[in-house]
C-alpha angles and dihedrals in degrees: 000000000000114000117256090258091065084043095053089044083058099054092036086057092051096042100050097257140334088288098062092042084051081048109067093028113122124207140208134250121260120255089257097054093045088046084058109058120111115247093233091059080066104048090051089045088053094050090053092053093052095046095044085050101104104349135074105304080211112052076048096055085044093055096044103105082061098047088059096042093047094051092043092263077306091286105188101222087049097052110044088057095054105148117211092262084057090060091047089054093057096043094067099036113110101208087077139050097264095224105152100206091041093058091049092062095063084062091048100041081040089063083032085066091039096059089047093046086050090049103042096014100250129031096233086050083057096049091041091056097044103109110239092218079078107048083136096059087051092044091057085038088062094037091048107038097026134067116255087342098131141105106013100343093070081046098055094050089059093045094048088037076066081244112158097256149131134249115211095204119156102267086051091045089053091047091052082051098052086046085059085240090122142357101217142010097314108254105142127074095248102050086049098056085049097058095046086049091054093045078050087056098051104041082048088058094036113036086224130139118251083243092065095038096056085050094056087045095059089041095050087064102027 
C-alpha cells in the first residue's frame, strides 16, 4: 500500500500540480455546524439522497419545493406518525416522484432520527460525535437501522450533511485495489474493515479529513 504522499504526487500528476489537486478537494463540516442542523434538514437531505438513487439528480432538484411542502417541511414528529391514508395521499401527489417504497422510507428514516434524538438528544449531535476513524461502523448503522439507506446513498447523505467521511465510488474502489487493500467493490466485513483501516492510515499520515482523502483517491485514478 503506497503512503498517502505517493498517492497525492499521482493525482497531482494527473491533475497538472498540487494546486489544482487543493483546488477541487471538498471538506467536511465541523462538529458544531453539524451539531447544529436541524433534524429535519436531514431528514429532508436523506429523502433527496434516496430519491436521486437511481433516477435524474435534476428533475429531483427541480421538484424539490414540492417535495418539502408535500412531507410538512419533513418535520420529524409529523412524519413519523404518517397513517396509511396519509401514504395514499402521496402516492398520487404530483409534486413528488410517486415511488411507493421510497416514500415509505421518509416515514421509516423520520422514527430513525427520533430514536437518535431520544438517545443523544438531537440527531446532528449524534452524527457530529460519530468518530471518523469509524465511517464503516455509521455506514452499517444507516444501512441497518434506516430505510434504503444502504450502499452509496447512505454515502452520499454523510458526504452532503458535510459528515468526515468516504465515498467508495468506482474510480476510489479501483484505487484500494490497486493498493492491494481489496480485490473487488468492498461487501464483506472484512473488506470493509480493510478499507476503514487503510483511510486510518492515511489521514494518520496525512492529517486529512476522510472527505479530501476520498477525493485524492478518485483523482489519482480519473
Amino acid at each position: 500500500m503506497r503512503s498517502f504522499d505517493e498517492i497525492w504526487k499521482i493525482a497531482a500528476e494527473r491533475k497538472g500540480g498540487d494546486t489544482a489537486v487543493e483546488d477541487v478537494l471538498q471538506y467536511p463540516k465541523s462538529k458544531e455546524e453539524i451539531a447544529e442542523t436541524p433534524d429535519d434538514r436531514l431528514l429532508s437531505l436523506m429523502t433527496k439522497c434516496i430519491f436521486q438513487s437511481g433516477f435524474n439528480w435534476k428533475v429531483v432538484e427541480a421538484m424539490w419545493p414540492g417535495f418539502e411542502a408535500a412531507f410538512d417541511g419533513f418535520d420529524i414528529g409529523h412524519c413519523a406518525m404518517r397513517h396509511e391514508e396519509d401514504f395514499e395521499r402521496l402516492v398520487s401527489d404530483t409534486r413528488i416522484v410517486r415511488h411507493g417504497p421510497k416514500i415509505k422510507s421518509v416515514q421509516e428514516n423520520a422514527v430513525l432520527l427520533s430514536e437518535l434524538a431520544r438517545e443523544h438528544g438531537s440527531a446532528a449531535a449524534f452524527f457530529a460525535d460519530w468518530p471518523a476513524e469509524d465511517d464503516i461502523g455509521l455506514l452499517d448503522l444507516l444501512r441497518k437501522r434506516g430505510s434504503r439507506l444502504g450502499g452509496n446513498t447512505g454515502q452520499y447523505f454523510l458526504r452532503f450533511a458535510g459528515i468526515d467521511s468516504f465515498i467508495l465510488s468506482h474510480s476510489v474502489v479501483n484505487r484500494l485495489i490497486a493498493e492491494g487493500i481489496v480485490a473487488k467493490v468492498p461487501t464483506s466485513s472484512k473488506d470493509r474493515a480493510a478499507v476503514q483501516a487503510a483511510f486510518n492510515t492515511w489521514r494518520a499520515q496525512s492529517g486529512r479529513s476522510l472527505t479530501e482523502i476520498s477525493r485524492v483517491l478518485g483523482i489519482s485514478i480519473d
